[in-house]
C-alpha positions in Angstrom: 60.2 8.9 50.4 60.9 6.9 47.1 62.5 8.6 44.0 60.6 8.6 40.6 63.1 5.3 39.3 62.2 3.6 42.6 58.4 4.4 42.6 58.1 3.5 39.1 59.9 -0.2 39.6 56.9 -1.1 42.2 54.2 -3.8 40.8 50.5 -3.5 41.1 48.7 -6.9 41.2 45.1 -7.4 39.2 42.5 -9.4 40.2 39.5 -9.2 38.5 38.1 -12.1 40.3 38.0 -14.0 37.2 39.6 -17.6 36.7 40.3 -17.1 33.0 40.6 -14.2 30.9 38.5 -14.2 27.4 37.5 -12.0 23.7 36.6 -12.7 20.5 38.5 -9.7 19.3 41.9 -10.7 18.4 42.7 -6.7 17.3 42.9 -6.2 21.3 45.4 -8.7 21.9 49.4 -8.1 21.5 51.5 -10.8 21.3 48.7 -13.3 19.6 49.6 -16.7 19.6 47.6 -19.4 17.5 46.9 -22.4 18.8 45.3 -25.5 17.1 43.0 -27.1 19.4 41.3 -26.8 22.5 38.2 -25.7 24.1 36.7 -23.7 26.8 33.4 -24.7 29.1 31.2 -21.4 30.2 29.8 -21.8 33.1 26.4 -22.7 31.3 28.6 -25.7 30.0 28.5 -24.0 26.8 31.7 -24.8 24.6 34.1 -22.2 22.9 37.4 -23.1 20.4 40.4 -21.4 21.8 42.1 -20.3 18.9 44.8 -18.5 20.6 46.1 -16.5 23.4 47.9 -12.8 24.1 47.7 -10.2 26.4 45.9 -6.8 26.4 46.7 -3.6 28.1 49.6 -1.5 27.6 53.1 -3.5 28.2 55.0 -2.7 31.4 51.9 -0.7 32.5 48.8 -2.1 33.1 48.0 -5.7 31.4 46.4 -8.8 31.8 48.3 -11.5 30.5 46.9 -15.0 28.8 44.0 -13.6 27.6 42.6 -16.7 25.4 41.0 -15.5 22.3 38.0 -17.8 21.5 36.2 -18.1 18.5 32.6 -16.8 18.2 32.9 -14.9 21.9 30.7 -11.8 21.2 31.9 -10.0 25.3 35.4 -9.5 26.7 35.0 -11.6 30.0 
């Protein structure tokens, strides 16, 4: 049997089944970082500016991590 330190030191793994992580609402995201440039194809070849990345969730606990913020994106996917 595992003490609380030990239990509380193990990982869990996410997988949403998604290859990236996107919003549009930069007030989720913690640790926001701009970036100039770039854009991402939906998979109805739709394009969307990436205008910066960050995580969401709560750190240490649960989070997903390079969540790109994209402009205009009306869903968290």
């Amino acid at each position: 049997m595992l003490d609380k330190d030990a239990a509380s030191k193990k990982l869990w793994y996410l997988d949403s089944g998604c290859s990236k992580h996107m919003t549009g609402i930069e007030s989720l995201l913690t640790s926001l970082i701009l970036k100039h440039g770039g854009y991402d194809t939906y998979g109805d070849n739709n394009k969307g500016k990436i205008i910066g990345s960050g995580d969401i969730g709560v750190k240490g606990s649960l989070a997903i991590q390079n969540v790109l913020l994209v402009e205009g994106l009306k869903h968290i996917c």
